[in-house]
N, C-alpha and C positions, 0 to 999 in steps of 0.2 A: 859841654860846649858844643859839640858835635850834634847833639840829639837839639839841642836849642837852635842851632844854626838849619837845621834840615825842619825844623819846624815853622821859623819864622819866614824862611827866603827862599825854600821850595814849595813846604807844603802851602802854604799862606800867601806866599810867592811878597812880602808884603813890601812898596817901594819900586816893586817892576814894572813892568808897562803889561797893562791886561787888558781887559775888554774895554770896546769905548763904550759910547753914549748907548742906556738903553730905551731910548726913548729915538732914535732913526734906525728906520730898517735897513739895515748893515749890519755884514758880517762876513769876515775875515780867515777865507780858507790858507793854511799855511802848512807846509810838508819839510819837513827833516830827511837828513842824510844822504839827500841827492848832493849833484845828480848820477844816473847811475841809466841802465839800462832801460828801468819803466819810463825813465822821464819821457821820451817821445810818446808812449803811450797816454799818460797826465796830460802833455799839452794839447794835443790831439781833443779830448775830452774837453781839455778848456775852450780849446777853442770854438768846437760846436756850441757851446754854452755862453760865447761871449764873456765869459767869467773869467777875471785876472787873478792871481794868486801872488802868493808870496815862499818863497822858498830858501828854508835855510842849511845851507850849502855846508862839507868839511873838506876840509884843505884835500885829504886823500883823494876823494871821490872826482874832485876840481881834477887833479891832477890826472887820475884814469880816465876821465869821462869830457875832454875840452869841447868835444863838438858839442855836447849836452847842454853843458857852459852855456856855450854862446848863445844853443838855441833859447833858451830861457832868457837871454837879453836879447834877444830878437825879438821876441812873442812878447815884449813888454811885461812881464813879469817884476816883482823885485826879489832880488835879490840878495840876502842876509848872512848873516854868521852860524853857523853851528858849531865851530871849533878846528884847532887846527889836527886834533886828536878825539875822535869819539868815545873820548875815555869821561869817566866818573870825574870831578871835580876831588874828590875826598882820593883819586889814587893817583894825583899828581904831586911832585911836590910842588911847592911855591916857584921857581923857576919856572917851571914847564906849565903850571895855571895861568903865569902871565902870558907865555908864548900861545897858550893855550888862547885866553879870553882876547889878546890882539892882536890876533891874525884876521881878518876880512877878504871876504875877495873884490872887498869896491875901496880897499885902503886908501884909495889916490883919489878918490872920486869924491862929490859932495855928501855931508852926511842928513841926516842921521844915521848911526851907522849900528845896528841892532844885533844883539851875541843872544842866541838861546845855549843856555848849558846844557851839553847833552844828558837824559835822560830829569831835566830842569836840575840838577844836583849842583849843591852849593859848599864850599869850603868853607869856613871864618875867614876866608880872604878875598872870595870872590867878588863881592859889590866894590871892595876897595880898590881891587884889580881893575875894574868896569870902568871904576870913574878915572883910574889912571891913565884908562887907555884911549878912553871917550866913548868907552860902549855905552848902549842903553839897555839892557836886561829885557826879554820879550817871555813872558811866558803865554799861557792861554787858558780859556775855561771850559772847552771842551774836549773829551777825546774820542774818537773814531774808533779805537781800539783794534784798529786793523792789523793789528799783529799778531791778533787771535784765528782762531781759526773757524769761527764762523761765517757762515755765506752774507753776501754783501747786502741784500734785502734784508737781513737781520739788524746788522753793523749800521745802515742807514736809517733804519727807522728808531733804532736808541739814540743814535745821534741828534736826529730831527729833537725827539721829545726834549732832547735836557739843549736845544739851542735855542737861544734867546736874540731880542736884537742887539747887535753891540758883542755878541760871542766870537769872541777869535777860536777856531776848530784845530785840533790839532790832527794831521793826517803824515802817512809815511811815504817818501819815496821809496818804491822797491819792494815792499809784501806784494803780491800777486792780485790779491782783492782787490787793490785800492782803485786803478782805474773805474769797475766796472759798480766801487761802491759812489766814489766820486760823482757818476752820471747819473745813477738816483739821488746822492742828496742833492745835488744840483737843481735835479729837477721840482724834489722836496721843497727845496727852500725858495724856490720861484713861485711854486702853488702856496707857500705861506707869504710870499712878498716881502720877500727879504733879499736883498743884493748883496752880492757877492762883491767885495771889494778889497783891495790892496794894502796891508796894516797903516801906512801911510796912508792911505786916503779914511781909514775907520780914525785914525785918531786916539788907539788906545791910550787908557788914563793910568798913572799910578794906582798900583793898589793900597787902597785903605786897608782898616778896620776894620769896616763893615764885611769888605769882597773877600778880606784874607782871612775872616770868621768865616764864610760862605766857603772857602778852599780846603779850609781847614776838615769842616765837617763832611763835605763830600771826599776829601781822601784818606778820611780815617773810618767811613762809612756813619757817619751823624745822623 
């Protein structure tokens, strides 16, 4: 059950919200685990770039980091779920998956209102959790891979190749690269004309069949 559920609703991600249209040039930079210390450095970057992002926030981080917070709802960003615990989904119990999947930091506010599971990991209970809470599941088809330790002209140009239009990217708040890989793909993806825009405004789609065969074979190496 467990190897079924990590196959269909992370690897395959299949029913989440994933890349939108790939037919408009759009695509959707988003960063985990802020906010935290880099984040002034991220907006900074965005902002020379004109380029809005999306960032999915955990309850912790909120709570160490509130000027960070806000600056990220200054700078018009949006703002998302990463969890109330950046724990695995498989080493909660069911109690704490719920407290886990809804907690948001725009609870009060208009939705839609979007949970990434950290590390995408999924339980047998989590989609059920989602829909009880009114999350909507976000995952992405890109990674940045900035938690490696390769320099950021490397990290940008793999990224560039495997992005498409309609790719949501997934990037970290807090590895040390990410700023300075940030402002090449930025630049990257202006020289391919592709814009940079807010998961909200890309429109990601449920994924099928089709995108969570496509998921499937890139995270098993296909």
């Amino acid at each position: 059950m467990l190897a079924l559920t990590d196959l269909l609703f992370r690897a395959a991600g299949l029913g989440a919200r994933g890349p939108g249209s790939r037919h408009a040039p759009l695509v959707a930079l988003t960063f985990d685990d802020g906010p935290g210390p880099r984040t002034p450095a991220l907006l900074a970057v965005l902002a020379v770039h004109g380029a809005p992002a999306t960032f999915f926030v955990t309850a912790p981080a909120c709570r160490a980091h509130p000027g960070e917070l806000r600056a990220l709802h200054a700078a018009g960003h949006q703002v998302e779920a990463h969890g109330r615990w950046h724990r695995h989904a498989l080493l909660l119990p069911p109690w704490q998956e719920y407290a886990q999947v809804a907690w948001h930091p725009r609870a009060g506010q208009r939705g839609p209102h979007l949970y990434r599971p950290p590390y995408g990991g999924h339980s047998p209970l989590t989609r059920l959790l989602a829909r009880r809470s009114g999350r909507q599941i976000a995952l992405w088809d890109v990674e940045s891979r900035d938690w490696t330790a390769q320099p950021a002209a490397q990290l940008a140009a793999q990224t560039l190749a495997r992005t498409r239009p309609g790719s949501v990217i997934l990037l970290h708040d807090g590895p040390q690269v990410t700023p300075e890989l940030l402002s090449a793909l930025l630049t990257g993806l202006r020289g391919r004309g592709l814009e940079p825009v807010t998961l909200n405004d890309l429109r990601p789609r449920r994924i099928g069949l089709r995108e969570g065969w496509a998921r499937l074979r890139g995270s098993y190496g296909g």
